[in-house]
C-alpha positions as CSV (number, residue, x, y, z in Angstrom):
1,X,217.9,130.9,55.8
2,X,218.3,132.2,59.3
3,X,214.1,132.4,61.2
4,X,213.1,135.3,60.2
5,X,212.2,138.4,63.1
6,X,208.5,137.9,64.0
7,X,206.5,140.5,65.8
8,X,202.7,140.2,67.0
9,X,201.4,143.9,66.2
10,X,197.9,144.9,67.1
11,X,194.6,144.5,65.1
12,X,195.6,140.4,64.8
13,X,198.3,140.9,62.7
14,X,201.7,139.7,62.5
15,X,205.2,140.9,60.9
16,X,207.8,139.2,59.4
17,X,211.5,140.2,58.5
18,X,213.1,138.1,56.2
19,X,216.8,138.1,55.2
20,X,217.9,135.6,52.0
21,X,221.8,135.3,51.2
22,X,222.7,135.4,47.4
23,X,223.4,131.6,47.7
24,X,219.7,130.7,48.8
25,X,218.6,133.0,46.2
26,X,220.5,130.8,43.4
27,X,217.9,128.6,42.3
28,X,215.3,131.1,42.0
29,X,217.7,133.1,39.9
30,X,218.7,130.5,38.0
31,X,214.9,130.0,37.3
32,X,214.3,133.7,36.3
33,X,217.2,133.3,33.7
34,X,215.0,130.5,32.0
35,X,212.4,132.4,32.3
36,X,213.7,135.7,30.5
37,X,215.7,134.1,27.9
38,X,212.5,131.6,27.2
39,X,210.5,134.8,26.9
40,X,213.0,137.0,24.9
41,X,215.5,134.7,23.4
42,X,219.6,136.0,22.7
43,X,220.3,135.9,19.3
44,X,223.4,133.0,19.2
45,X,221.6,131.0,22.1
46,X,218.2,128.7,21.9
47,X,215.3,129.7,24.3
48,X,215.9,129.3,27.8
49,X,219.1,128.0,27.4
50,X,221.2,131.2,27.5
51,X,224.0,132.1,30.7
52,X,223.1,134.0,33.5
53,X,226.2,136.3,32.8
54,X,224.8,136.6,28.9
55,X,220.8,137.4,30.3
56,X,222.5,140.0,32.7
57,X,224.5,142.0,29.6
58,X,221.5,142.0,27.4
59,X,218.8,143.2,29.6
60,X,220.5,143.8,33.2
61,X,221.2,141.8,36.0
62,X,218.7,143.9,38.4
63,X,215.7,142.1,36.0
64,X,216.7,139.0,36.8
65,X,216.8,140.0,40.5
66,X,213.3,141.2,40.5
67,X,212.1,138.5,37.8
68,X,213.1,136.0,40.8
69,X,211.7,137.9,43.4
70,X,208.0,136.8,43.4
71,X,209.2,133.1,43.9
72,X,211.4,134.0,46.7
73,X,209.2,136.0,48.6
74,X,206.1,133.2,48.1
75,X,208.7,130.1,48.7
76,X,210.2,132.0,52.0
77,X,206.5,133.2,53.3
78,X,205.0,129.6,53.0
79,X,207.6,128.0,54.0
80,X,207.7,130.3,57.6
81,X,204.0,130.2,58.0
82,X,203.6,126.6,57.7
83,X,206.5,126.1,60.1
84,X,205.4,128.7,63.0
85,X,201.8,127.1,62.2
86,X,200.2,131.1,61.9
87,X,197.4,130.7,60.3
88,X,197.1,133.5,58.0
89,X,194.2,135.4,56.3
90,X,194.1,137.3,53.4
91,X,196.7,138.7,50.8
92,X,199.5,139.9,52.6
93,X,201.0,143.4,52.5
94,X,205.2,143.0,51.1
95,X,207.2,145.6,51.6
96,X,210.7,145.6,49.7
97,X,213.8,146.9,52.3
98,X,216.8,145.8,49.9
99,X,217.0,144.8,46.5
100,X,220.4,145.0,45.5
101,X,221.9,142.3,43.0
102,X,224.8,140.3,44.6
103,X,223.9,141.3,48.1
104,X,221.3,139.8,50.6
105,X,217.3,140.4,49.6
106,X,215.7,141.9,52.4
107,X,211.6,142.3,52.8
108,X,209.1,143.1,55.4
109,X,206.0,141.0,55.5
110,X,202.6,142.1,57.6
111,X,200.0,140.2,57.4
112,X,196.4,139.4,59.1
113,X,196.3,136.4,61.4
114,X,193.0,134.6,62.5
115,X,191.8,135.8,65.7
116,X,191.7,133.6,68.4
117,X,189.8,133.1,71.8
118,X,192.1,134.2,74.6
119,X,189.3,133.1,77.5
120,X,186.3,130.3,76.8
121,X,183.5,130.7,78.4
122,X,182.5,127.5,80.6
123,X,179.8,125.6,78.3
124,X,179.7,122.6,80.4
125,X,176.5,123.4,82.3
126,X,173.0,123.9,80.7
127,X,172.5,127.9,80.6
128,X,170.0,128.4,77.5
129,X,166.0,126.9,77.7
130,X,164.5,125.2,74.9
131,X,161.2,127.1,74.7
132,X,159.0,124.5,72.8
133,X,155.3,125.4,72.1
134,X,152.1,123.3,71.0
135,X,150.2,125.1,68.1
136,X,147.0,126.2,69.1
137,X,143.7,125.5,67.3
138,X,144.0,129.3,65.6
139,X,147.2,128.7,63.6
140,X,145.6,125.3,62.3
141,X,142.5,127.0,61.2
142,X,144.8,129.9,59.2
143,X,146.4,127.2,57.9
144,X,143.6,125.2,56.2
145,X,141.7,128.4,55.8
146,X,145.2,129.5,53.5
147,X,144.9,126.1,51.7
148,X,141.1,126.6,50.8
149,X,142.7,130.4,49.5
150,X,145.0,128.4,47.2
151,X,142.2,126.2,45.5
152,X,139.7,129.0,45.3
153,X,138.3,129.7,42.0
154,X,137.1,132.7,40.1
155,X,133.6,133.9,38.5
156,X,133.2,137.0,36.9
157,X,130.0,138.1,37.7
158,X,127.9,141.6,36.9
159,X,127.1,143.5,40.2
160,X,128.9,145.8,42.2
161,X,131.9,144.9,44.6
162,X,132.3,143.9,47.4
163,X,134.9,143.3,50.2
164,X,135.1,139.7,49.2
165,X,135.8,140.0,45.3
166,X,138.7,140.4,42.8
167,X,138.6,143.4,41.3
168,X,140.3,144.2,37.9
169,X,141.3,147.5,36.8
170,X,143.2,150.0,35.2
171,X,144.7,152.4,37.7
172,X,145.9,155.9,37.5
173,X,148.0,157.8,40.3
174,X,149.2,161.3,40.6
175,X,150.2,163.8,42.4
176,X,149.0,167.9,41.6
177,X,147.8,166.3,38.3
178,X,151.4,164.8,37.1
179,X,151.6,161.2,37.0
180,X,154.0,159.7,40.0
181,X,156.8,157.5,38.5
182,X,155.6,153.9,38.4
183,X,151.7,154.8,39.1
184,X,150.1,154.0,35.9
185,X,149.2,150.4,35.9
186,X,146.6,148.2,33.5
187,X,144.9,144.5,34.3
188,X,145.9,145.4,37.9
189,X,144.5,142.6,40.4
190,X,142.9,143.6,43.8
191,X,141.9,141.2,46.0
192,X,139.4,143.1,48.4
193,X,140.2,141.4,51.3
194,X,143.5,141.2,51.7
195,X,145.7,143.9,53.1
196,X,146.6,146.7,50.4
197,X,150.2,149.1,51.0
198,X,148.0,151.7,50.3
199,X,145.5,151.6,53.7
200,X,141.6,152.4,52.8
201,X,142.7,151.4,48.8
202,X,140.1,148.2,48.6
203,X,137.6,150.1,50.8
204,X,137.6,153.2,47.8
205,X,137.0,150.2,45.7
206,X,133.4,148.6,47.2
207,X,130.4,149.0,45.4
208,X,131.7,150.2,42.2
209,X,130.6,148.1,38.7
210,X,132.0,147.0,36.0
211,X,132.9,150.0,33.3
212,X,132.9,152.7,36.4
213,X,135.9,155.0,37.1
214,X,136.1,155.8,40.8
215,X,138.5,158.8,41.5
216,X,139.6,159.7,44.9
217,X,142.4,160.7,47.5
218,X,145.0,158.7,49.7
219,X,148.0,158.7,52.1
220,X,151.2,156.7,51.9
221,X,152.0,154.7,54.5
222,X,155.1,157.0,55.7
223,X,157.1,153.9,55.6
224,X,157.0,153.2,51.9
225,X,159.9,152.6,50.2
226,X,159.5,155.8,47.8
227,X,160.8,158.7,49.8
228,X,159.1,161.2,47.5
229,X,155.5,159.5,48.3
230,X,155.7,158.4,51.5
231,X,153.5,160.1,54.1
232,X,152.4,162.4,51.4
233,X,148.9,162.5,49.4
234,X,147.8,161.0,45.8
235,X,145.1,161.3,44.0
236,X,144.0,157.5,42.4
237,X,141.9,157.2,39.4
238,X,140.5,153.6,38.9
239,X,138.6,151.9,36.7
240,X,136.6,148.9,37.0
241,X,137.3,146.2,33.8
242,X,136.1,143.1,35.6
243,X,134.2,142.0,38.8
244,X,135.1,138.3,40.0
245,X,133.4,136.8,42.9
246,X,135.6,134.2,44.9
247,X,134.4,130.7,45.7
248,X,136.4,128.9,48.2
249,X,135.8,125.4,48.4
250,X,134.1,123.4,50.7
251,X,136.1,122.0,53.6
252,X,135.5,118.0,53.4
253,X,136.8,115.3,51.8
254,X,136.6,115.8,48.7
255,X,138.5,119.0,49.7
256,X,141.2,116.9,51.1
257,X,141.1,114.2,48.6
258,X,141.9,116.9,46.1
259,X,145.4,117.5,47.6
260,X,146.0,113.7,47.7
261,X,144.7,112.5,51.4
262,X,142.2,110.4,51.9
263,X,140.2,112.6,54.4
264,X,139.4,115.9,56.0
265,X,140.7,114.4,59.4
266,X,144.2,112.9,57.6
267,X,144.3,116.4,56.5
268,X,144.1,118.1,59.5
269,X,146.5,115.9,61.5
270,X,149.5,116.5,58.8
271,X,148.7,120.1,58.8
272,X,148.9,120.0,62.9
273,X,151.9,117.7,62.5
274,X,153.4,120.0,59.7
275,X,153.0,123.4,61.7
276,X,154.6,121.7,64.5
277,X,157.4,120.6,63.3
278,X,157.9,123.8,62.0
279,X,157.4,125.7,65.7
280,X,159.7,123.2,66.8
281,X,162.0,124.2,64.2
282,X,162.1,127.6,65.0
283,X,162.2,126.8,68.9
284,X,165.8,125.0,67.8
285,X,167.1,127.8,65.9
286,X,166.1,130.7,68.7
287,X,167.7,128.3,71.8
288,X,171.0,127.9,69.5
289,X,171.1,131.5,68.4
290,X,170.7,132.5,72.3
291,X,173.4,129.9,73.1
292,X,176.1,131.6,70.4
293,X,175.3,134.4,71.5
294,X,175.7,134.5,74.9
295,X,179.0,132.1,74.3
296,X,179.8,135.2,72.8
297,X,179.7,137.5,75.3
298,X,181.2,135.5,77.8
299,X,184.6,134.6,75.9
300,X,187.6,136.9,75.1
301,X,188.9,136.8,71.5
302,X,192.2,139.1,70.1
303,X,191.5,141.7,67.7
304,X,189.5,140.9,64.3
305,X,191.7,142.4,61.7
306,X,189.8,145.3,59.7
307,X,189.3,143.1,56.5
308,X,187.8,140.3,58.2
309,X,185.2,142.5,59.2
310,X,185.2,144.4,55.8
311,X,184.5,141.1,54.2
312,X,182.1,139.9,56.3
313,X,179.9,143.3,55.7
314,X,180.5,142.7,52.2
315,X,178.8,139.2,52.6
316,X,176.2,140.1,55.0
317,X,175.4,143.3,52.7
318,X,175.3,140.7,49.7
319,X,172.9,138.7,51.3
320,X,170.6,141.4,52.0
321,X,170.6,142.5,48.3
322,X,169.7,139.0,47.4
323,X,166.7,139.3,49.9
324,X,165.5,142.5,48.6
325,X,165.0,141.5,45.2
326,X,163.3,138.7,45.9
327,X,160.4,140.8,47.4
328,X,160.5,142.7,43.8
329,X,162.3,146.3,45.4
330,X,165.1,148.1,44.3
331,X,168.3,148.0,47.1
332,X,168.1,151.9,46.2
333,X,164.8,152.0,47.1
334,X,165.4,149.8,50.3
335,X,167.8,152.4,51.1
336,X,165.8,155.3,50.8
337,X,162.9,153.2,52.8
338,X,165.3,152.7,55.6
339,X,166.9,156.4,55.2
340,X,170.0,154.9,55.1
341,X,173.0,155.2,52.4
342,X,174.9,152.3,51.7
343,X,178.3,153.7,53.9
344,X,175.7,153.8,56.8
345,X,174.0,150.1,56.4
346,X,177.9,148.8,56.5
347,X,178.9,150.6,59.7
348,X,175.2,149.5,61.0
349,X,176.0,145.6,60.2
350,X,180.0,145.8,61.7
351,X,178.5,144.8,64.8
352,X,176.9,141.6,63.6
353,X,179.9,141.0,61.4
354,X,182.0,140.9,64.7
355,X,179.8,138.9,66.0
356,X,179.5,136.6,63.3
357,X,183.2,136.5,63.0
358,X,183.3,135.5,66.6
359,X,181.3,132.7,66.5
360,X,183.0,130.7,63.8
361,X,186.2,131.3,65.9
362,X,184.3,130.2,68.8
363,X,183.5,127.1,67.2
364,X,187.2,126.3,65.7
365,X,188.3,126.1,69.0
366,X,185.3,124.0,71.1
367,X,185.6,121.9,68.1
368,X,189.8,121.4,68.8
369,X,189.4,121.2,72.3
370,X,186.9,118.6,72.2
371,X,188.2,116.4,69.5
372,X,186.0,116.7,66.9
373,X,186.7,115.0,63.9
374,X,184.9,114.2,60.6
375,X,185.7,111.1,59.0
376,X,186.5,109.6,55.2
377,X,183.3,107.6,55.4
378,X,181.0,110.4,57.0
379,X,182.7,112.9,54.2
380,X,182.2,109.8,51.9
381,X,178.5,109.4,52.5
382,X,177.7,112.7,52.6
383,X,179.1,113.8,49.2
384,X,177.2,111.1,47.8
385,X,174.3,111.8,49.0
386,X,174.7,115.4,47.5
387,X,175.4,113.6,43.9
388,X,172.3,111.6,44.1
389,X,169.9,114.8,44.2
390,X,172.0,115.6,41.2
391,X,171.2,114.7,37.5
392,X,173.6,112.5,36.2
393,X,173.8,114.7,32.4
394,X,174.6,117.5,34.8
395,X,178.4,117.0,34.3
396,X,179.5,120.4,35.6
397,X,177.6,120.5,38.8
398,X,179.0,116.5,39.6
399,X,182.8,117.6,38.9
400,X,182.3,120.7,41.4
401,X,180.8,118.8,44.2
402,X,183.9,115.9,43.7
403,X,186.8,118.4,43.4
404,X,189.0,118.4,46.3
405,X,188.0,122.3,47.2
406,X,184.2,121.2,47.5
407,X,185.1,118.5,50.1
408,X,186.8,120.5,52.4
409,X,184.5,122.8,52.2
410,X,181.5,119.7,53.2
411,X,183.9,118.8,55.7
412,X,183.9,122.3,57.6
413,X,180.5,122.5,57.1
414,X,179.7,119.0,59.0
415,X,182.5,119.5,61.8
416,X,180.6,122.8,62.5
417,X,177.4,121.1,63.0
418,X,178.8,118.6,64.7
419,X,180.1,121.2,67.2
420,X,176.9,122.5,67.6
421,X,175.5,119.4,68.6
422,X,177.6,119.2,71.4
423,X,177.2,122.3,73.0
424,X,173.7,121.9,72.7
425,X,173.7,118.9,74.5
426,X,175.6,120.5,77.1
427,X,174.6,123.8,77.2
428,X,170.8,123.7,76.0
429,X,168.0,122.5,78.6
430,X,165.1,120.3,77.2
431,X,161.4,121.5,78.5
């Protein structure tokens, strides 16, 4: 087979002609006869075992022709790629230019090649700061004070409320006397002093007893996620089934021995040390998302072909679905929150696809310039530590995370962080 005509076309994609002679097309006809007379067997012959002239006068030759075709194109695409070394995406597009039996097969192949970076932006010098911070005594105290919330305990009690109870009730809302969809609710908890999406709700609520029905008239936040309330006025009806008064307990040792440490003081320290690490954390992520980013924007890439990006919305648009139920809403009611449709979210998140896009690009190629490698043993070690945190009657879940396609995809997944490492240490400055 003769190289076939390549030609680099815009948008990261490539084109390939290809040309195959009836002789390099024998075994693949040959094959399709098997095929056919396996499939649809000639009365006088056994399956699969009838002529290629006998397959041609019962059903046609041109069938055998296009029964072959699928293995020729794959075999002859594979075989070009692989040899070329262009590193494809996607399903390509195969156009058909001659298919005419006895005479050369002819077919145009375009398809979407992985962008690349044309001009790396130096990384060699320290450009992005680490800002690390020391918690302050304010985010300690929230933090034990949220603790002391967690192991509070509830009385009912027979008074009136205040801003430091649970109330329970049944609660009516409505709008010119007609219910709004999703406003009748019963055993509905309040806690009084914690934020309510309905501002001055838990205020309407204070001094009310047990048995009493309060009615009276709010706003919703414009903001809320129901376009048809939001901003707009409702009239509540709520009554009072239960008064609880909240005790938190006291902060000591027993306080701290409850949650397993010996004293007040060990519990303080691994809350400090806790929060910490967890500022640190964050300090980390923000000085490497800083650094991508402005790797980014100093480097040159070709064109992203359209269904990268169209994937990557797709993911990124997945993602956020996943996120939105989580918090209990609707994605339609997300939407609606945002006053977005769903067309306009996607053409709102192409940017960050790109970007996204770019940065795993950007990281292919720091991590072949530089060498970087991931080896048997560090693959090795690394599945098994995945299997350990594994049951072992979990069968299913084992086999996945041994099968060849899960390695490879462990091994990307430490090469990248393995990149990242080192442009940190080159391109991130320690405070």
């Amino acid at each position: 087979m003769e190289t076939p005509k390549i030609t680099q076309l815009p948008k990261s994609q490539v084109e390939l002609k290809f040309a195959v002679t009836k002789e390099e097309a024998k075994p693949y006809l040959d094959q399709a006869v098997v095929e056919i007379s396996t499939a649809r067997p000639i009365k006088g012959f056994r399956p699969g075992k009838a002529g290629y002239d006998d397959v041609a006068r019962e059903f046609g030759e041109m069938l055998i022709w296009e029964t072959a075709l699928e293995r020729i194109v794959r075999a002859k695409y594979v075989k070009t790629v692989l040899e070329q070394e262009i590193e494809t995406i996607g399903s390509p597009k195969i156009d058909m230019d001659k298919l005419v039996p006895g005479q050369d097969i002819e077919f145009t192949v375009t398809a979407n090649v992985m962008p690349k970076v044309t001009e790396l932006m130096d990384y060699s010098q320290p450009l992005i700061e680490h800002r690390k911070r020391e918690v302050n005594a304010e985010e300690e105290d929230k933090a034990i004070q949220d603790l002391r919330k967690m192991r509070r305990t509830e009385a009912a009690v027979d008074r009136p409320l205040t801003l430091d109870d649970l109330a329970v009730i049944d609660l009516e809302i409505s709008q010119d006397g007609v219910s709004v969809e999703g406003g009748t609710s019963r055993d509905y908890k309040v806690y009084l002093n914690e934020p309510h999406y309905i501002p001055g709700f838990s205020e309407k609520l204070v001094g009310a007893s047990k048995g009493e029905t309060r009615k009276f008239e709010l706003e919703f936040p414009k903001e809320h996620y129901t376009k048809n309330l939001a901003g707009k006025k409702a009239e509540f009806t709520a009554t009072i089934k239960d008064v609880f008064e909240l005790k938190l307990p006291e902060l000591n040792d027993e306080f701290a021995k409850a949650l397993g440490l010996e004293s007040l003081a060990n519990l303080q320290e691994l809350l400090k040390k806790n929060l910490q690490m967890e500022a640190d954390h964050k300090a980390e992520e923000a000085a490497e998302i800083e650094m991508l980013e402005k790797l980014a924007k100093g480097s040159r890439f070709t064109d992203i072909p359209d269904n990268l990006v169209n994937e990557e919305v797709h993911r990124m648009i997945h993602e956020l679905e996943h996120g939105v139920e989580e918090q209990g809403m609707r994605m339609e009611d997300y939407l609606a929150s945002m006053k977005r449709t769903m067309d306009q979210l996607k053409l709102d998140f192409v940017p960050q696809a790109i970007q996204r896009i770019q940065t795993a690009v950007l990281l292919r190629e720091v991590a072949k310039r530089e060498k970087v490698e991931v080896t048997e043993e560090e693959l090795d070690a690394e599945i098994d530590h995945i299997l350990e945190r594994i049951k072992p009657e979990d069968t299913e879940t084992r086999e996945r995370v041994s099968s060849a396609d899960y390695r490879d995809y462990v091994a990307a997944q430490m090469k990248n962080r393995k990149t990242l490492s080192l442009l940190k240490e080159k391109m991130v400055k320690k405070q």
